[in-house]
Structure formats: structure tokens, C-alpha cells
MMTF fields as JSON, N, C-alpha, C and O atoms, coordinates in Angstrom:
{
  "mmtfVersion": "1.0.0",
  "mmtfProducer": "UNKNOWN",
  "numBonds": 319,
  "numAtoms": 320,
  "numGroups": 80,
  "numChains": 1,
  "numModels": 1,
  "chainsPerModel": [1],
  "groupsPerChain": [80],
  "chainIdList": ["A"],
  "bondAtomList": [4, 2, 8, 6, 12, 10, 16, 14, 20, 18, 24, 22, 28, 26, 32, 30, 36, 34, 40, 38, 44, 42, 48, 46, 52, 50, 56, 54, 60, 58, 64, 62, 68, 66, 72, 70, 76, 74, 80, 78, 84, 82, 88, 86, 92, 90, 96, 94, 100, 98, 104, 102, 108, 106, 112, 110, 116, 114, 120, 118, 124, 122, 128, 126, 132, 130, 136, 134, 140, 138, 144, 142, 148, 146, 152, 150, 156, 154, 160, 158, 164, 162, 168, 166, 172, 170, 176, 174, 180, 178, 184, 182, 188, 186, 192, 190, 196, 194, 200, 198, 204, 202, 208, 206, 212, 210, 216, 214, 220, 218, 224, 222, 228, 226, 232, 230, 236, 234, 240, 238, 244, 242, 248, 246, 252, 250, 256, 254, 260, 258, 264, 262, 268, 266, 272, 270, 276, 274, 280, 278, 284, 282, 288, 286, 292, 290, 296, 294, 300, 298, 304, 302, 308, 306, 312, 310, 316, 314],
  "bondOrderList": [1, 1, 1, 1, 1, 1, 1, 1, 1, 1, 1, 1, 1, 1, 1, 1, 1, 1, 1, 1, 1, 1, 1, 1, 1, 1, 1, 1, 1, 1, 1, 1, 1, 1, 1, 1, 1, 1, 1, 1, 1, 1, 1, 1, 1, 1, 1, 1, 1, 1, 1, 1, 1, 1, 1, 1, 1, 1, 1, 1, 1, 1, 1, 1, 1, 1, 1, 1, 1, 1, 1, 1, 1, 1, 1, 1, 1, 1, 1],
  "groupList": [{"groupName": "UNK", "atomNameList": ["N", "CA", "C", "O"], "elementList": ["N", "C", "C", "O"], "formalChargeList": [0, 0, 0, 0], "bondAtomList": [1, 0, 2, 1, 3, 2], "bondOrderList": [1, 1, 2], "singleLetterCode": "X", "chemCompType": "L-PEPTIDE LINKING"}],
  "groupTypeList": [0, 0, 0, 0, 0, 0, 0, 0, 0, 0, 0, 0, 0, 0, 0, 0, 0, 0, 0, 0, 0, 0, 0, 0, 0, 0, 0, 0, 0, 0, 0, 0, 0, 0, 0, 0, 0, 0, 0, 0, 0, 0, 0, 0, 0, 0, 0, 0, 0, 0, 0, 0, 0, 0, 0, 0, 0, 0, 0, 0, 0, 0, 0, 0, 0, 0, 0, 0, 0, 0, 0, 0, 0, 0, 0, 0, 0, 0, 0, 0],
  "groupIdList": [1, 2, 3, 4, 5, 6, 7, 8, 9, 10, 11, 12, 13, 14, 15, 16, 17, 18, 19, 20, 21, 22, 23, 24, 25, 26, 27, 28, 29, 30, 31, 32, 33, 34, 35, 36, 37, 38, 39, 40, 41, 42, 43, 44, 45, 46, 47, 48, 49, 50, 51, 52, 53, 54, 55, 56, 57, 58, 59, 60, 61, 62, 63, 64, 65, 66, 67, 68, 69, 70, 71, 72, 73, 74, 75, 76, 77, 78, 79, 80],
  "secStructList": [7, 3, 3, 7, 1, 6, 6, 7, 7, 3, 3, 3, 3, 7, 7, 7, 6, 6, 7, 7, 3, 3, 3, 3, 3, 7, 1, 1, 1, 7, 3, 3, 3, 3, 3, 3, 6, 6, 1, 7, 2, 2, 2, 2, 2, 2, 2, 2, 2, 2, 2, 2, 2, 0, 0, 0, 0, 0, 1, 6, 6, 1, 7, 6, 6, 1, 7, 2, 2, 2, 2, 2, 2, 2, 2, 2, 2, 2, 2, 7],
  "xCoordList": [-202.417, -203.766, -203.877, -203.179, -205.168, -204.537, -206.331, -207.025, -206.825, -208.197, -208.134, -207.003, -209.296, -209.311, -210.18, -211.137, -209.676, -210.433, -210.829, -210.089, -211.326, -211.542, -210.654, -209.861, -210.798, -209.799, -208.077, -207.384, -207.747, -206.505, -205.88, -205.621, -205.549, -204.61, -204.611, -204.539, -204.708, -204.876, -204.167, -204.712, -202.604, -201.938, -201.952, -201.948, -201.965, -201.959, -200.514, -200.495, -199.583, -198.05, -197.161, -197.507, -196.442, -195.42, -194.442, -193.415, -194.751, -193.885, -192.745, -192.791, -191.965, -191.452, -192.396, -193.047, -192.326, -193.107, -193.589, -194.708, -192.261, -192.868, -193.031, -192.629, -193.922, -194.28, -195.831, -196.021, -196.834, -198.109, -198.639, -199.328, -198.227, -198.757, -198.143, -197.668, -198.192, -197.973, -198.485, -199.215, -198.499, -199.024, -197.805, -196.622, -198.231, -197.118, -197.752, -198.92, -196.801, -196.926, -196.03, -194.993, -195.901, -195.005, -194.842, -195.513, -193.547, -193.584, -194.476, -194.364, -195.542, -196.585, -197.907, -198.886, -197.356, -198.768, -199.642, -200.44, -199.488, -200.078, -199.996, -198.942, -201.006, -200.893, -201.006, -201.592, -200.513, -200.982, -200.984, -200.447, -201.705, -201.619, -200.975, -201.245, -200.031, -199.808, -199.612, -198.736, -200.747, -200.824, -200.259, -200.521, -199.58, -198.78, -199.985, -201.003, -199.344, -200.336, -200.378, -201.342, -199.415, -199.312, -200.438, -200.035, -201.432, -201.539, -203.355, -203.651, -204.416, -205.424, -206.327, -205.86, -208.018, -208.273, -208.641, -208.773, -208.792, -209.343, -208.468, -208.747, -207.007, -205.676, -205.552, -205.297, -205.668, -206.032, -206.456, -205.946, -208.088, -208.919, -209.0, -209.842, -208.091, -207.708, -206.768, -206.687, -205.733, -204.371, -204.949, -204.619, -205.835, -206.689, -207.392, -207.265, -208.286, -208.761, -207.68, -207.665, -206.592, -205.309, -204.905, -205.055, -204.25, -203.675, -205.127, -204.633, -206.153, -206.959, -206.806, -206.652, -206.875, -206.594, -205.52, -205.801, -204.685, -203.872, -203.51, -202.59, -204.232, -205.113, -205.574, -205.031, -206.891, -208.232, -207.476, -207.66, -206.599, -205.923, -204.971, -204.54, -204.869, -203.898, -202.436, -201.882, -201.659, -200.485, -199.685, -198.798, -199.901, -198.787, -198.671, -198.45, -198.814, -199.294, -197.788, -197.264, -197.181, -196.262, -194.608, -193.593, -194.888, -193.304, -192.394, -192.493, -191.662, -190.366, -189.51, -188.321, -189.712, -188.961, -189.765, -189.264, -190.834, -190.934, -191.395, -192.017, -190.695, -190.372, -191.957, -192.858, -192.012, -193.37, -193.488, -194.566, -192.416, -192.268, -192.703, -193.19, -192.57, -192.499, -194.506, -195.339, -194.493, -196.136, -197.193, -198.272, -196.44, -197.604, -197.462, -198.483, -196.451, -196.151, -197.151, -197.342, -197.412, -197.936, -199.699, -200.413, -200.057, -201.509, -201.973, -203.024, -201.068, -201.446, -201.655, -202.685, -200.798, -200.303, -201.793, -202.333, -202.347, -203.52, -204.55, -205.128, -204.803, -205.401, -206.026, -207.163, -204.915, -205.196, -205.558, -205.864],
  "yCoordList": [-70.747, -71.039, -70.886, -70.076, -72.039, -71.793, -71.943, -72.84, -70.699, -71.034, -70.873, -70.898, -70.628, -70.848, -69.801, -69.644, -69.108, -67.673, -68.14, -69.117, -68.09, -68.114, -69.591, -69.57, -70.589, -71.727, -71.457, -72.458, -70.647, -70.186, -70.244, -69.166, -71.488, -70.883, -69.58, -68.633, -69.44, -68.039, -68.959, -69.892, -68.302, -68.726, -67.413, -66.327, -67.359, -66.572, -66.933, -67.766, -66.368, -67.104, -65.832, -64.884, -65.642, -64.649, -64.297, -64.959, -62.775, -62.357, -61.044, -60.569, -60.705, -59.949, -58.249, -57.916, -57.281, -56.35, -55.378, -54.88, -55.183, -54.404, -54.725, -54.058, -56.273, -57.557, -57.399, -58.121, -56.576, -57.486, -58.733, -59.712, -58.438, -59.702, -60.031, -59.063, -60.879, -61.386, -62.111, -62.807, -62.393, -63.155, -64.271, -63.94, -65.404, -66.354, -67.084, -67.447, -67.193, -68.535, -69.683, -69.165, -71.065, -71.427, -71.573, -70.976, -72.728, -73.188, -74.109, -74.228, -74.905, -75.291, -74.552, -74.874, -73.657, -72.566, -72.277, -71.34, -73.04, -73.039, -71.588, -70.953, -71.149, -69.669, -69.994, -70.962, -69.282, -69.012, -67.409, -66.443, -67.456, -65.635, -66.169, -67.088, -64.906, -64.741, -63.654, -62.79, -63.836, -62.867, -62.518, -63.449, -61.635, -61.526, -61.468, -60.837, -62.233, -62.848, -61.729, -61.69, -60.886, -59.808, -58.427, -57.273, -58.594, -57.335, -57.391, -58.566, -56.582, -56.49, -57.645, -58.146, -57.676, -58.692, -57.585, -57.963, -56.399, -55.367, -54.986, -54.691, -55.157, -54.951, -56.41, -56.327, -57.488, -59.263, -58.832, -58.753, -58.487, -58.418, -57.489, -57.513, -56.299, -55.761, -56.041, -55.922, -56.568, -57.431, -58.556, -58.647, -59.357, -60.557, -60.048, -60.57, -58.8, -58.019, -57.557, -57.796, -56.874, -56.48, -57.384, -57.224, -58.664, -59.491, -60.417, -61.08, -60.52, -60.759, -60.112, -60.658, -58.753, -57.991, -58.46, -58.899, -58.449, -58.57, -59.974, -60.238, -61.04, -62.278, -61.963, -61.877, -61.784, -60.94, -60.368, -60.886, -59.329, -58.595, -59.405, -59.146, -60.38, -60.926, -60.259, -59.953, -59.968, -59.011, -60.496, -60.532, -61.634, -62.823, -63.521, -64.731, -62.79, -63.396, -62.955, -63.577, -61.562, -60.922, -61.716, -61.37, -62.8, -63.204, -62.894, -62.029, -63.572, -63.222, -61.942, -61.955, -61.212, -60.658, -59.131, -58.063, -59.179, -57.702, -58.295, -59.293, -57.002, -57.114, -56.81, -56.35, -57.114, -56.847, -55.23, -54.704, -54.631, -53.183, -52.456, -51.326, -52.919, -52.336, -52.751, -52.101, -53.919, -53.933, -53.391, -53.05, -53.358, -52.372, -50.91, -50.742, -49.958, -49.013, -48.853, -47.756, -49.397, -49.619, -49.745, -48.762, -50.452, -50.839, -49.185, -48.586, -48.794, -47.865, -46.314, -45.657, -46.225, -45.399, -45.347, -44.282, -46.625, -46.742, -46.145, -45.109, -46.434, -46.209, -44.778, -44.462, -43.901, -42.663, -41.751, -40.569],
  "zCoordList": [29.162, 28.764, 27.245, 26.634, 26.386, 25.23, 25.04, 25.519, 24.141, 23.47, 22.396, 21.913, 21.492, 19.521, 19.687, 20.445, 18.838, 17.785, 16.419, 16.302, 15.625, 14.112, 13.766, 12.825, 14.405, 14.08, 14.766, 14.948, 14.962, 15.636, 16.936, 17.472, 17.631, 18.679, 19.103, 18.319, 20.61, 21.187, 22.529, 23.119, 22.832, 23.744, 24.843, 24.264, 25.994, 26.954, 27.765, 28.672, 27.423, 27.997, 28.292, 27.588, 28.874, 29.333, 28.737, 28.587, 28.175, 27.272, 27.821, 28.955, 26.975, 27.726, 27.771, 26.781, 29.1, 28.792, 27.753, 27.623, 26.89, 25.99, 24.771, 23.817, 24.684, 23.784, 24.522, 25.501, 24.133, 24.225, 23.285, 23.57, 22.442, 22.005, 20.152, 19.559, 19.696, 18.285, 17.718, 18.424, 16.522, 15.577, 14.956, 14.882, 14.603, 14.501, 13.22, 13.08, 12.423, 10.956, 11.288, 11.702, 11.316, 10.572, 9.147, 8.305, 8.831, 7.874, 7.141, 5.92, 7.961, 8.054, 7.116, 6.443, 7.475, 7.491, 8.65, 8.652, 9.563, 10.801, 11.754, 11.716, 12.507, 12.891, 14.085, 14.57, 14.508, 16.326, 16.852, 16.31, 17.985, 18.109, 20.095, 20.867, 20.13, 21.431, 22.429, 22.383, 23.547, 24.319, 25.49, 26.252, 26.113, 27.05, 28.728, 29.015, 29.262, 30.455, 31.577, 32.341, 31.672, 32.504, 31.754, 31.902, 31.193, 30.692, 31.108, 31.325, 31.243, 31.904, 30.453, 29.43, 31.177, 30.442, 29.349, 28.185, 29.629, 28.548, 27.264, 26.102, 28.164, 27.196, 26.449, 25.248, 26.886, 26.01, 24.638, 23.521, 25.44, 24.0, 23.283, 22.385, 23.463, 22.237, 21.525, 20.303, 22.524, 21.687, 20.655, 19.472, 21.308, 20.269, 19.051, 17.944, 19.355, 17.975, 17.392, 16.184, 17.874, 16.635, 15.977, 14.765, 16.417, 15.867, 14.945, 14.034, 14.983, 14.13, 12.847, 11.754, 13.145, 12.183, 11.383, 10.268, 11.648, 10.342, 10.142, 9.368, 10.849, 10.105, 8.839, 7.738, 9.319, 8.326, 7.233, 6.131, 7.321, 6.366, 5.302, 4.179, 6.099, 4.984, 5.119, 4.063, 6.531, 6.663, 6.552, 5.699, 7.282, 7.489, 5.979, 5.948, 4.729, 3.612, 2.866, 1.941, 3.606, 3.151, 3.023, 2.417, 3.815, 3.963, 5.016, 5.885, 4.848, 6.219, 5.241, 5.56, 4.506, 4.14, 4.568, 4.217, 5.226, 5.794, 6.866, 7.232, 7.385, 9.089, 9.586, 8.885, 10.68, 11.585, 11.959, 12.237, 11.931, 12.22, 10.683, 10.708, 9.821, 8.871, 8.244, 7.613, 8.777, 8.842, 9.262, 8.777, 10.768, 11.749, 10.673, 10.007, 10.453, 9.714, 8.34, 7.814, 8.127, 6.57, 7.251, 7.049, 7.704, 8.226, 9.1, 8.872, 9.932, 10.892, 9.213, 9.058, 8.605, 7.682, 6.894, 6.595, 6.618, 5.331, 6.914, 6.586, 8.059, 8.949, 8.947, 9.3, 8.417, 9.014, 7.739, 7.892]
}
């Protein structure tokens, strides 16, 4: 299943379990967000508000040269 957030692709597709969900660029520039279809609708829409987040934030602005681990790290870090 595929709906639009803020102009964005919002795919609902089967990921592996301990993948709720991601955020996607291409080379395009084009974004998509993806949510793992096994997870409650309560667990969705917080996966959909996270990955907004670092829309909004401007995290996919960083490049392929930092890792997604090293993103969440940095966002959760200013968090607290």
C-alpha cells in the first residue's frame, strides 16, 4: 500500500523484523519513506512521525557518507 505525507511516498511493504521502517533518497532527489507492514497501526504512525522527522530536519541532506546509525546517534544525542 502506498499513500503521500507532506508530498512523499509512504510505502507500507515487508521488511525484515528488526527494520521498522526507513527513509529513502535517490539520486533523483526523490524521497520515499518505508514502513514495515507487520508492525501495529500505532507502531506505523510513529514510524511515519520519526521518519518525518528527519525529513523536516534536514538528516537525508547529509550524504551517503554518514551512515543512518550514526544519524539516529547524533539526533537522539541533541534529544536529550
Amino acid at each position: 500500500m502506498t499513500i503521500w505525507e507532506e508530498d512523499i511516498p509512504v510505502h507500507v511493504v515487508a521488511l525484515p523484523p528488526r527494520i521498522h521502517s526507513l527513509i529513502s533518497k535517490n539520486d533523483e532527489g526523490d524521497v520515499a519513506i518505508f514502513i514495515n507492514e507487520a508492525l501495529s497501526l500505532e507502531m506505523k504512525r510513529a514510524c511515519l512521525e520519526h521518519e518525518l522527522a528527519h525529513f523536516r530536519r534536514g538528516d537525508l541532506d547529509y550524504g551517503a557518507a554518514s551512515s543512518a546509525d550514526r544519524i539516529e546517534r547524533k539526533r537522539h544525542e541533541a534529544a536529550v
